[in-house]
C-alpha positions in Angstrom: 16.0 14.1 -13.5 14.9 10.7 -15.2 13.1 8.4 -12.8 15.8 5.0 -12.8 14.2 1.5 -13.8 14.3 0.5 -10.0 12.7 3.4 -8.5 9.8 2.8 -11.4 9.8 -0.8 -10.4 10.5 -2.1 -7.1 9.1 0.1 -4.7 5.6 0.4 -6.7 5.5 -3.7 -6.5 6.6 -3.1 -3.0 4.2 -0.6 -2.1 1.0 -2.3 -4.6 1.7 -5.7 -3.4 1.4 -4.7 0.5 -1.8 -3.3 -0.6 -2.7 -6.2 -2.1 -2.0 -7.9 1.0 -4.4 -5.6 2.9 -7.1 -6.3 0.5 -6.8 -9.9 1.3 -7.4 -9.3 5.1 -10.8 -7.4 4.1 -12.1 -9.7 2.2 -11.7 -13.0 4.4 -13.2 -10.7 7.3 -16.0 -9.5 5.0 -16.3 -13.2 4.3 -16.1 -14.3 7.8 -18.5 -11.2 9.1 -21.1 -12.3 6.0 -21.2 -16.4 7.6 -19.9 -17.8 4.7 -16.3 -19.8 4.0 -13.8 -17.8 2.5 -12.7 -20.2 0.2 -15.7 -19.4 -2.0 -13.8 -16.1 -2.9 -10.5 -17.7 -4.3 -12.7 -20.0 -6.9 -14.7 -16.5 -8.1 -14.2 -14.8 -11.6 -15.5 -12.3 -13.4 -16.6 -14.1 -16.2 -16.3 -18.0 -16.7 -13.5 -17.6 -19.5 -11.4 -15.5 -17.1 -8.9 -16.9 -14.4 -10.1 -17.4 -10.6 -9.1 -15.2 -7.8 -6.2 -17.3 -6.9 -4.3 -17.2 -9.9 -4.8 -13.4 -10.4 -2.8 -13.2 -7.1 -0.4 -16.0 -8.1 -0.1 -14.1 -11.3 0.8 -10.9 -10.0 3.6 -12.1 -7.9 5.2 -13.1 -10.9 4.7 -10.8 -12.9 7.0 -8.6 -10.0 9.1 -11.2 -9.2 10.2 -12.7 -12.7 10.1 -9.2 -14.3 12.5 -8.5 -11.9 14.4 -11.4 -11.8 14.8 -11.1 -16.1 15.6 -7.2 -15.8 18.2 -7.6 -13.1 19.8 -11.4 -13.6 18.9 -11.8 -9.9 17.7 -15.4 -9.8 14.3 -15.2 -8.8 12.7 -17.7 -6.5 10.3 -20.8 -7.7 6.8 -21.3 -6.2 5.1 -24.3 -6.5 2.0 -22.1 -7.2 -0.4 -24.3 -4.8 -1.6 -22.1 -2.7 -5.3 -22.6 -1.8 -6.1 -20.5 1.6 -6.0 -16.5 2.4 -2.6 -17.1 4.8 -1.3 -19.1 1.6 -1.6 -16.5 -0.6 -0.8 -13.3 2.2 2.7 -16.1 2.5 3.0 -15.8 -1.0 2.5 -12.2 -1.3 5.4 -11.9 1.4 7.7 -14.4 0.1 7.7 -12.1 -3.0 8.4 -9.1 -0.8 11.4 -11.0 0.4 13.1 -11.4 -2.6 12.1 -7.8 -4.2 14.0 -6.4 -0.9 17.3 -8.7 -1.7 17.4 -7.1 -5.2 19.8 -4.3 -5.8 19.1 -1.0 -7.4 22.3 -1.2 -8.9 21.2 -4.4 -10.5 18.0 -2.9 -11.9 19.1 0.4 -13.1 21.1 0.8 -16.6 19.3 -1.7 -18.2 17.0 0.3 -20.1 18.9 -0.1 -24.0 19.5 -4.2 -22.8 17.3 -6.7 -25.4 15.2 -9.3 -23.2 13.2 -12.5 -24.8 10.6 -13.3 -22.8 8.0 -16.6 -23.0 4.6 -15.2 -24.5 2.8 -17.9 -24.6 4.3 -20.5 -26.9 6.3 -17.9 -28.7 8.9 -15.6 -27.5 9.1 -11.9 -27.9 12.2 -9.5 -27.1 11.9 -6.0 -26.1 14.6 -3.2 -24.9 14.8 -2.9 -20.8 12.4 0.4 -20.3 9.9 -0.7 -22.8 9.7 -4.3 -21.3 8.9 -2.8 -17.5 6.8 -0.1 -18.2 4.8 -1.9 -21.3 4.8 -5.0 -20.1 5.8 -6.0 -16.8 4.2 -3.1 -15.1 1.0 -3.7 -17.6 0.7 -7.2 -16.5 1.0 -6.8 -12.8 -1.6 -4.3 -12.5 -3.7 -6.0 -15.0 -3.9 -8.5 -12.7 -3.9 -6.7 -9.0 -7.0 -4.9 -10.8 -8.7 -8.2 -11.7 -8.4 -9.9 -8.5 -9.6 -6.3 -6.7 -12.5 -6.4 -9.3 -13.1 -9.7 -8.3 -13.5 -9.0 -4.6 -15.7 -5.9 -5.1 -17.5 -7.8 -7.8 -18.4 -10.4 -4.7 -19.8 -7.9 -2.4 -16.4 -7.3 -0.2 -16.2 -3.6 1.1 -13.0 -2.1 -0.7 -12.9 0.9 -2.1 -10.1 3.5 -4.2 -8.1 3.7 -1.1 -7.8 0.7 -0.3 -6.7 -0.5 -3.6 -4.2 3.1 -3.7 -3.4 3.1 0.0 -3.9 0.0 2.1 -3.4 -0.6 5.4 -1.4 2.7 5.6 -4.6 4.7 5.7 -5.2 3.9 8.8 
């Protein structure tokens, strides 16, 4: 049986963003545990051309939230993207939870022949439902869940595979 767009989407932003949320929690106490604020980790990149931490999170939210929101014409909530503290961004992180959990299934699935137009960059470019989650939207939330866990680990937090895979649930 083919796996539906919902059960391909939600859940995994469900599941990767609560992990994301775990890794957050580490690395504020590694901070903390190390003597030094943990502000300095939501300015850090992994190269000077690259985004900071804080907008890798910011980023993946979005990518889950309005990938969603475009797939299922549930209006997806706005964020005034100013978050600037570890609770910020953990509210964030849950705020997006929040609305992932109001969005049907019904909503999501079927939609894999429908045409979207999406922003890229200044231009625009349209794509059939299944390609557009699994090539895109799925591509750009983990691109950016892996760059803000790279970003960590680059800084000297202790994560590791499972933490990224499995969170807090391992414990």
């Amino acid at each position: 049986m083919p796996m539906s767009m919902y059960a391909a989407s939600v859940p995994v932003f469900q599941h990767v963003l609560g992990n994301l949320s775990h890794i957050l929690d580490k690395a504020e106490a590694n901070a903390l545990a190390r003597k030094f604020e943990p502000s300095v980790l939501l300015s850090a990149r992994l190269a000077p051309d690259m985004l900071p931490f804080t907008r890798q999170v910011l980023i993946a939210c979005d990518a889950a939230k309005n990938g969603i929101a475009r797939i299922s014409g549930v209006e997806a909530p706005k964020f005034e993207d100013n978050e600037s503290t570890f609770g910020e961004l953990r509210a964030r992180i849950r705020k997006t939870l929040d609305y992932l959990e109001k969005v049907p299934a019904a909503a999501v699935d079927g939609k894999e022949e429908t045409e979207f137009t999406f922003p890229v960059g200044k231009a625009t470019r349209t794509m059939k439902g299944q390609a557009y989650l699994t090539t895109w939207v799925l591509a750009n939330f983990f691109f950016h869940v892996t760059t803000a866990y790279a970003i960590l680990r680059h800084n000297g937090v202790d994560l590791g595979k499972s933490d990224y895979l499995v969170g807090a649930a391992k414990s």
